[in-house]
TIRO-2110 file (N, C-alpha, C; in Angstrom, 1 decimal):
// TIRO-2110
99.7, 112.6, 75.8, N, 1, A
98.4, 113.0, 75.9, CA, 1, A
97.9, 112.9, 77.3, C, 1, A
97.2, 113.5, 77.6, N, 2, A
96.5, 113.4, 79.4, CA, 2, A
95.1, 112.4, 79.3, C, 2, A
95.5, 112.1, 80.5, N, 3, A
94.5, 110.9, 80.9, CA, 3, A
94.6, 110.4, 82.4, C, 3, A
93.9, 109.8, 82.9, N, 4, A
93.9, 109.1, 84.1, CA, 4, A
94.3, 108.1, 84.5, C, 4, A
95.1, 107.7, 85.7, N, 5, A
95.5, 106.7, 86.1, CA, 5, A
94.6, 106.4, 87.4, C, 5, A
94.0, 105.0, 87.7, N, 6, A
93.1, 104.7, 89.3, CA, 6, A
94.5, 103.3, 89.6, C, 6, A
94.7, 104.0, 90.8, N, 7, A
95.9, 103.1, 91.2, CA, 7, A
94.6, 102.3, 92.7, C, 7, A
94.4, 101.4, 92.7, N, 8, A
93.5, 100.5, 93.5, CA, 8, A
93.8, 99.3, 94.3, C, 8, A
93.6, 98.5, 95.6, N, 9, A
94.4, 97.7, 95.8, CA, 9, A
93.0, 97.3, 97.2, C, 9, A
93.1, 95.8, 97.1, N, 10, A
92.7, 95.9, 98.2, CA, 10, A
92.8, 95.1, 99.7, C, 10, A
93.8, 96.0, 100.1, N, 11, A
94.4, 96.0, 101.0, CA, 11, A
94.3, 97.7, 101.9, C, 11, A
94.5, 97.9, 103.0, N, 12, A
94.5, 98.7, 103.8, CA, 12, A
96.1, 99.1, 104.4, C, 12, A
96.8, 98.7, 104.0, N, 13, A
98.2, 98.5, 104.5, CA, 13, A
99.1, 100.1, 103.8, C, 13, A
99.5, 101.2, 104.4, N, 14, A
99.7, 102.1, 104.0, CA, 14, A
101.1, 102.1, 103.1, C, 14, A
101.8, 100.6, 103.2, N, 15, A
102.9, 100.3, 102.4, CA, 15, A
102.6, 100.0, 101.3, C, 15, A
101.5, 99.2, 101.1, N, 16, A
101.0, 99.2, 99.4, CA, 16, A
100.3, 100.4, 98.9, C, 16, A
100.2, 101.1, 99.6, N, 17, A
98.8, 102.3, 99.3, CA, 17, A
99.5, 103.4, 99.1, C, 17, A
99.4, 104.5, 100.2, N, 18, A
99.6, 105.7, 100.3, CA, 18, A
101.7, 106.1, 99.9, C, 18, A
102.5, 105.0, 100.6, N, 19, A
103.3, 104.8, 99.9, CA, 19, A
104.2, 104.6, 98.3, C, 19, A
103.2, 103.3, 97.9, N, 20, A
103.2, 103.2, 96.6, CA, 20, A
102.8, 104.6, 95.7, C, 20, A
101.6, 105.6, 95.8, N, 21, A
101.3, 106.5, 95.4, CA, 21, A
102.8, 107.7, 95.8, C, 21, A
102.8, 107.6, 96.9, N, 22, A
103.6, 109.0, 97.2, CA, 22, A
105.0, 108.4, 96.4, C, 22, A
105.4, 107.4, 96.4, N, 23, A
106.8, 106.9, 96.0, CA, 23, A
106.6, 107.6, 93.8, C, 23, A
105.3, 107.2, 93.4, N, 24, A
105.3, 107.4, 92.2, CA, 24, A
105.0, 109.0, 92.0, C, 24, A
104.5, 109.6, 92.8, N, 25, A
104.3, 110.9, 92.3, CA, 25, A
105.6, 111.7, 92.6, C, 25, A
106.8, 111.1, 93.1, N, 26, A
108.0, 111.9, 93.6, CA, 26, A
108.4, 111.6, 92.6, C, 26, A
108.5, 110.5, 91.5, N, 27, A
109.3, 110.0, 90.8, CA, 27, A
109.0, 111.0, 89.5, C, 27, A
107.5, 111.2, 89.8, N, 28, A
107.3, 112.3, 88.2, CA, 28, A
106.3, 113.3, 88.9, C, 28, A
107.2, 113.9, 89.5, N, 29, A
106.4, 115.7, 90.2, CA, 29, A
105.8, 116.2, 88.8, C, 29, A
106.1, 116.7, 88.2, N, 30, A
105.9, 117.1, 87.2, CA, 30, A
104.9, 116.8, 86.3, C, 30, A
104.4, 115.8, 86.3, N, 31, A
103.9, 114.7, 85.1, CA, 31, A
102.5, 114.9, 85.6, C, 31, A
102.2, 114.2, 86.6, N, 32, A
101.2, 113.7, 87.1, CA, 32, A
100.6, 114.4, 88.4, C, 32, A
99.5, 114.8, 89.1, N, 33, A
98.5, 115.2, 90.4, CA, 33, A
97.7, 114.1, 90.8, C, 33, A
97.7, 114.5, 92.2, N, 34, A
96.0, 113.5, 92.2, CA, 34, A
95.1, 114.3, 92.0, C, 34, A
93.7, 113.9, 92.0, N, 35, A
93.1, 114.9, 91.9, CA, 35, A
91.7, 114.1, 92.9, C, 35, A
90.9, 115.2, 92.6, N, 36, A
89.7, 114.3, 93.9, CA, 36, A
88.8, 114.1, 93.0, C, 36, A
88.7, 112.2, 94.4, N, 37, A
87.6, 111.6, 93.9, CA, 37, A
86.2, 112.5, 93.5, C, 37, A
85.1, 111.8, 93.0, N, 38, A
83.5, 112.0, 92.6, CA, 38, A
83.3, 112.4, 94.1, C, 38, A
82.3, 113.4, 93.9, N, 39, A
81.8, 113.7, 95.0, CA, 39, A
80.8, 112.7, 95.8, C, 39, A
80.6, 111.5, 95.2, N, 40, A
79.6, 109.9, 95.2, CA, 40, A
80.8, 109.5, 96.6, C, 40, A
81.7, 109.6, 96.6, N, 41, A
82.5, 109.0, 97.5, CA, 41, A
83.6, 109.8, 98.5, C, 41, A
83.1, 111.2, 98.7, N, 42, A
83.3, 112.0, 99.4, CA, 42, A
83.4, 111.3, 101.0, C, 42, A
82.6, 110.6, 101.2, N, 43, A
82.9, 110.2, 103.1, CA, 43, A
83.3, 109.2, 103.2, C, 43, A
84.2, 108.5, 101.7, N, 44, A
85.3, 108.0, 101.7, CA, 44, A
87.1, 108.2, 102.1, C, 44, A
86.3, 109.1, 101.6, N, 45, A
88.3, 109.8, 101.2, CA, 45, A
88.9, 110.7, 101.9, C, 45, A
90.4, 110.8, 102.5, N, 46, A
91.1, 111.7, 102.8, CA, 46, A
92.2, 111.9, 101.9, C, 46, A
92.3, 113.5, 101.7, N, 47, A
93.3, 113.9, 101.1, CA, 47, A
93.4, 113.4, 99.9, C, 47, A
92.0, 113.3, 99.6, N, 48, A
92.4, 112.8, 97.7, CA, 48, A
92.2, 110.8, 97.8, C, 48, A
92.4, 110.4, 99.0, N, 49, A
92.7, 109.2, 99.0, CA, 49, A
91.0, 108.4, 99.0, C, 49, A
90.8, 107.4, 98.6, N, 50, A
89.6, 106.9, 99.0, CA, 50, A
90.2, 105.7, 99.9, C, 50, A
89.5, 105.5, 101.2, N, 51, A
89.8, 104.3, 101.6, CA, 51, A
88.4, 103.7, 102.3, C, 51, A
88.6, 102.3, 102.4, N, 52, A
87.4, 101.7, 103.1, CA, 52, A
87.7, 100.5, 104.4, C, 52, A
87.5, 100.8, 105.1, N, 53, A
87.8, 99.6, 106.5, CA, 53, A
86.5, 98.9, 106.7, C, 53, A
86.4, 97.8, 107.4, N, 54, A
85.8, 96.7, 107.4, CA, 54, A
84.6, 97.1, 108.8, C, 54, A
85.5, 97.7, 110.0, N, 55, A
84.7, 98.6, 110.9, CA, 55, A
83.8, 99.2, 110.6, C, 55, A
84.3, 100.3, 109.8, N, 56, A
83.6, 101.4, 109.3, CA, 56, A
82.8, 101.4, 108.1, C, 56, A
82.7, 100.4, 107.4, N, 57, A
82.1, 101.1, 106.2, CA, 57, A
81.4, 100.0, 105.8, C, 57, A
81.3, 98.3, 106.8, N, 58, A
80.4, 97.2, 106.4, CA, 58, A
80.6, 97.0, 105.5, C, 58, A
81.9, 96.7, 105.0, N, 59, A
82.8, 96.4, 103.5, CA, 59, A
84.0, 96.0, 103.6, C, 59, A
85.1, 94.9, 102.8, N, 60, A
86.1, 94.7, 102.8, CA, 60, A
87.0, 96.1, 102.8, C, 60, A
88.1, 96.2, 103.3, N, 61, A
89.3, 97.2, 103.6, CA, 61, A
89.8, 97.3, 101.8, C, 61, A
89.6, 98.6, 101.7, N, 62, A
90.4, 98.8, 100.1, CA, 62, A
91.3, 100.2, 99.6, C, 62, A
91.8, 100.3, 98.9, N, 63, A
92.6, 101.6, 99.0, CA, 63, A
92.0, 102.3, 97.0, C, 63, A
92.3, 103.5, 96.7, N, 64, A
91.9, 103.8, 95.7, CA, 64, A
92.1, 105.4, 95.3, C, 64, A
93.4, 105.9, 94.4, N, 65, A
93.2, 106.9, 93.9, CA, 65, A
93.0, 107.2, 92.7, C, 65, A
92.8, 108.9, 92.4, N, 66, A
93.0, 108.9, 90.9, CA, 66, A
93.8, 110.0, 91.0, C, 66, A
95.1, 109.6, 89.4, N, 67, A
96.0, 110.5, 89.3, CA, 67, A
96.3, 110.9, 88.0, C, 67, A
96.1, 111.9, 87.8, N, 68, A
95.9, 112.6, 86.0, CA, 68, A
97.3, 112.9, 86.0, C, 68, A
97.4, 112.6, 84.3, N, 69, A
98.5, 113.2, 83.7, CA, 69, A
98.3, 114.5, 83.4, C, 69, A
99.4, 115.8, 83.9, N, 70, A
99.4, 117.0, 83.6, CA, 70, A
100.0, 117.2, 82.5, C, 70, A
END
């Protein structure tokens, strides 16, 4: 059945983050997309990604996507 996966973490470290994501969507091309966040957190996010730094955003550093089952 399809559904959503929010892979979340918070840490800023692109080894737990953008890696972990990219490592799992190679593993199932097929299966799964990311798709974009709510537009609520649009000056969050690149490339589908939401991220938050402690400089920039007057908030702990956090990582956060969403990735649907196709």
């Amino acid at each position: 059945t399809n559904g959503n996966l929010v892979y979340s973490t918070c840490t800023i470290d692109p080894v737990e983050n953008e890696q972990i994501t990219e490592n799992f969507l190679g593993k199932h091309k097929m299966q799964y997309e990311l798709i974009n966040p709510s537009s609520l957190f649009s000056h969050l996010q690149k490339n589908k990604h939401i991220h938050t730094f402690s400089d920039e955003n007057h908030m702990d550093g956090s990582y956060c996507v969403n990735i649907k089952k196709i």
